[in-house]
C-alpha positions as CSV (number, residue, x, y, z in Angstrom):
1,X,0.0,0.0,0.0
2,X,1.1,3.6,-1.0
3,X,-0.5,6.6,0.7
4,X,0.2,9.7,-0.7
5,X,-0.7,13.1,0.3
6,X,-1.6,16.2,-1.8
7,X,1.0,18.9,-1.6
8,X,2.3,22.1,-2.7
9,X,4.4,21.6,-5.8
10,X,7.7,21.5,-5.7
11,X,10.0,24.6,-6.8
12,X,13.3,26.5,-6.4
13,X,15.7,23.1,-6.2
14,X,19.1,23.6,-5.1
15,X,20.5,21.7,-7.9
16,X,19.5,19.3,-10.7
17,X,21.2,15.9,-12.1
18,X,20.1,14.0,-15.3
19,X,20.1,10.2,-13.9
20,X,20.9,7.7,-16.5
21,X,17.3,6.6,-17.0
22,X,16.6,10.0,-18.6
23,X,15.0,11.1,-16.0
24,X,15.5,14.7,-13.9
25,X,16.6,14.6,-10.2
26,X,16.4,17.8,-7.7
27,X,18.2,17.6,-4.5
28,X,18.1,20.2,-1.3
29,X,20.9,20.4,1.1
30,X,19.0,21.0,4.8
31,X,21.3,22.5,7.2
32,X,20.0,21.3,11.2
33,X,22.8,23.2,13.0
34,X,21.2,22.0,16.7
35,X,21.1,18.0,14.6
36,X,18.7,16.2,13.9
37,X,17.8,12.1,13.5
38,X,16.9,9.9,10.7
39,X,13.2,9.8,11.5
40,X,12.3,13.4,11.9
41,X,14.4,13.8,8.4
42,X,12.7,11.2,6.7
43,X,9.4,13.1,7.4
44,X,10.7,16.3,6.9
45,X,11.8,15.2,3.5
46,X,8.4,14.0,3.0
47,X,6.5,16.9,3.9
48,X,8.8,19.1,1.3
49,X,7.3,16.4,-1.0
50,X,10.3,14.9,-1.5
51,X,12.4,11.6,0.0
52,X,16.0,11.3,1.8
53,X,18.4,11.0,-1.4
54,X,18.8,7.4,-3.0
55,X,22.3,7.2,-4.5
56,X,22.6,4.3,-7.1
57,X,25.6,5.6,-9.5
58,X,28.9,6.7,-8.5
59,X,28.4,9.8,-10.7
60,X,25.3,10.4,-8.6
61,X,27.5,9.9,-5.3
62,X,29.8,12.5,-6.6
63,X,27.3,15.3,-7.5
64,X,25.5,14.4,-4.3
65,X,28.9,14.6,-2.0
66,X,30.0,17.9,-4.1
67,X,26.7,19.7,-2.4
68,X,27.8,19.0,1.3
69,X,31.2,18.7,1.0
70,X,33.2,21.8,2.9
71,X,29.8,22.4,4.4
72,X,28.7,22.7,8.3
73,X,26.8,19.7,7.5
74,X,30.0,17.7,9.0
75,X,30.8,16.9,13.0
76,X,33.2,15.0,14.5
77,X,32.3,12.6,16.5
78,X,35.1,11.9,19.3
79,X,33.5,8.4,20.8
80,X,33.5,7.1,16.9
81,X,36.4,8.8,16.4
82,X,34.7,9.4,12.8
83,X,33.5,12.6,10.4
84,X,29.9,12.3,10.2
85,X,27.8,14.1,7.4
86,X,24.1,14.1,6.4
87,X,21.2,11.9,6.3
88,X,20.5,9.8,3.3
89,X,17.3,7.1,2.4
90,X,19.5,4.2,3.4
91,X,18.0,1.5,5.6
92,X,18.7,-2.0,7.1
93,X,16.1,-4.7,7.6
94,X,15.9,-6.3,11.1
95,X,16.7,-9.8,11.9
96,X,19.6,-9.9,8.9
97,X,22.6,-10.4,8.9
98,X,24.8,-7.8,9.9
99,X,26.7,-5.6,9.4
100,X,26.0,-5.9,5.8
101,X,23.0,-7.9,5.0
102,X,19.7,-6.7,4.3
103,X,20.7,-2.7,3.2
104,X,18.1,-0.4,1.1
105,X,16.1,2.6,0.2
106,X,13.6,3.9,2.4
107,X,11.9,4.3,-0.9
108,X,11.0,1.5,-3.4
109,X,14.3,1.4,-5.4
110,X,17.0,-1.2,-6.0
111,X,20.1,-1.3,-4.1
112,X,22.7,-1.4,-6.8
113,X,26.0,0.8,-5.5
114,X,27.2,1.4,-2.3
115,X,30.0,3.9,-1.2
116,X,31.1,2.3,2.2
117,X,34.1,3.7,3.9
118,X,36.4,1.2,4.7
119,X,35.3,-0.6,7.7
120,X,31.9,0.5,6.9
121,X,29.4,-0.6,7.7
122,X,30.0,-1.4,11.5
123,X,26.6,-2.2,13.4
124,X,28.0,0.2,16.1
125,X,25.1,0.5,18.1
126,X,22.8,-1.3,16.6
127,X,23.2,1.0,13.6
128,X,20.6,0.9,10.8
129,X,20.6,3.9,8.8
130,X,23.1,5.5,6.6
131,X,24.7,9.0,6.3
132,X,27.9,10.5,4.2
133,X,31.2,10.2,6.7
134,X,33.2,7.0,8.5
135,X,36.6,7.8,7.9
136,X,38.9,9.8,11.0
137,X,40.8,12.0,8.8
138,X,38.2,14.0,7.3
139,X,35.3,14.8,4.9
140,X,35.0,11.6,2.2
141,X,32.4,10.7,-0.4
142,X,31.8,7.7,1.8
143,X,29.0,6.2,3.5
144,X,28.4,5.0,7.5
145,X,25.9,3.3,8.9
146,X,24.3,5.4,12.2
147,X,21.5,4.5,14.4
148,X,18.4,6.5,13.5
149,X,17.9,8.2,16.5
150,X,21.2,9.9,16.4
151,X,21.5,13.6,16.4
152,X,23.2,15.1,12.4
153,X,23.9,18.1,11.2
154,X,21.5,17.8,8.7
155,X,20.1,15.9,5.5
156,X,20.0,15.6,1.9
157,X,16.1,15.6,0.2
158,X,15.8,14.3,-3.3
159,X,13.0,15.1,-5.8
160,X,12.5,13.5,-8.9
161,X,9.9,13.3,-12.1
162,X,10.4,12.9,-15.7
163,X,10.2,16.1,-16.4
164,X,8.3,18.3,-13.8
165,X,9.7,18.9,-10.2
166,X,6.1,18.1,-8.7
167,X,4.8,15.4,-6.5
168,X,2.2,14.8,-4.5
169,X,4.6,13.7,-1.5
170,X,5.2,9.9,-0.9
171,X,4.7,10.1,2.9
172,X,4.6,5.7,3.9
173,X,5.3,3.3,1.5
174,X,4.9,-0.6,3.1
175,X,7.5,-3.0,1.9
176,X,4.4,-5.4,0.1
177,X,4.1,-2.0,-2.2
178,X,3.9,-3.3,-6.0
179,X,5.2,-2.0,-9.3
180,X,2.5,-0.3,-10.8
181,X,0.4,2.8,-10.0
182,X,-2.5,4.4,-8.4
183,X,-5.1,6.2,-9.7
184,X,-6.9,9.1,-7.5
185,X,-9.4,11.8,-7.3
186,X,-8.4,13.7,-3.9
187,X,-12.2,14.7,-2.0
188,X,-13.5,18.2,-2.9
189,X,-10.6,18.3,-5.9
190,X,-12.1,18.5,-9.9
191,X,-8.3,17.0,-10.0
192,X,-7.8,13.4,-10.9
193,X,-4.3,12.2,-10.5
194,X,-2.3,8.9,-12.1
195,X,0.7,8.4,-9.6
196,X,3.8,6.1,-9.6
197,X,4.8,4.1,-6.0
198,X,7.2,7.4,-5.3
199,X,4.4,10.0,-5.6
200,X,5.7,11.4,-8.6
201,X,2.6,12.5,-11.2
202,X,2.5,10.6,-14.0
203,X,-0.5,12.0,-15.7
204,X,-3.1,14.3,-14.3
205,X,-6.8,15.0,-15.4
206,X,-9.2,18.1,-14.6
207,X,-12.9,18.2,-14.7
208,X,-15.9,20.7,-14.3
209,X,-17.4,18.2,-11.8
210,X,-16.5,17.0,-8.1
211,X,-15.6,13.4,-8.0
212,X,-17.8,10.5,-8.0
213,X,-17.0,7.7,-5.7
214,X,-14.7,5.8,-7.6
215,X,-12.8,7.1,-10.7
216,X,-11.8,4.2,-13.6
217,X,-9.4,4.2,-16.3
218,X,-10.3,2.2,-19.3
219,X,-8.0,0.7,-21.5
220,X,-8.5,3.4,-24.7
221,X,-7.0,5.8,-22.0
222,X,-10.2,7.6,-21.4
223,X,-10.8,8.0,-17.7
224,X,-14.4,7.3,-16.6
């Protein structure tokens, strides 16, 4: 099941990257100065409409890393004796086996690349989500895994269509979710919407009537 919520659109990204499936990716550096842990950024990134970034190329790793790197989004943490950057979507399953087993997206994407620092990742503490950092000597483009309820100087929020930057805001996404799509007509809206499993509009219709109960979509493409 995919529940979405409708949102503001989307506008005014920080900076854009053309992913390799032709598609148009916007991600947003948030700066959380007082820190701030992998729940509250998930639903954060949410809220804007957006996700925590998925990294799946090296070339996206790099763009992604040249946002935050130099930044105040870095901390040193003196326990870990480790750099620690920002938030991103990556999450461990329980009951795997760690430290390594059972990685992915908080969204419903593969898990094709990883950017691990060496020794990464360690389990320390139970960890189960991932930020940029790992290594003692200073920023890298590397990944660590963190526990979620620890405290980062900020995150990185990813927004993505084919061609559009809107969405109507992916906010929980169960792991039974399907391929596919859902089709919509939001209460008191003359807006009927065709969605993918991340949010992101694939087609949108508007009427001069309220909705019905139920709205269909036959196979010519008409929508009934």
């Amino acid at each position: 099941v995919a529940v979405a919520l409708l949102g503001s659109a989307v506008v005014a990204q920080e900076q854009r990257w053309l992913h390799p499936d032709g598609t148009t990716h916007w991600y947003r550096v948030e700066h959380v100065p007082a820190g701030i842990d992998w729940e509250t950024a998930n639903l954060r990134a949410s809220q804007a409409g957006g996700y925590l970034a998925t990294i799946s190329w090296p070339e996206e790793n790099a763009f992604v890393y040249s946002m935050i790197q130099g930044s105040d989004l870095w901390s040193f943490d003196k326990d870990l004796v480790e750099w620690q950057g920002p938030w991103i979507g990556g999450v461990q399953a329980d009951g795997l086996d760690e430290p390594a087993g059972g990685w992915t997206w908080s969204t419903p994407q593969r898990f094709p690349f990883t950017a691990w620092a060496p020794g990464q990742p360690d389990d320390s503490g139970g960890a189960d989500r991932i930020h940029f950092g790992g290594s003692s000597t200073g920023q890298v483009p590397y990944w660590a895994d963190g526990e979620a309820d620890r405290l980062l100087k900020g995150y990185v929020v990813e927004f993505s269509a084919a061609q559009a930057k809107r969405t109507l805001g992916l906010m929980e996404s169960e792991g039974t979710t399907m391929d596919g799509y859902v089709l919509f007509n939001p209460l008191n809206s003359q807006h009927t919407f065709l969605i993918d499993t991340r949010g992101r509009i694939v087609r949108q219709w508007t009427s001069d009537y309220p909705p019905g109960v139920g709205c269909y979509l036959r196979p010519n493409g008409n929508l009934v």
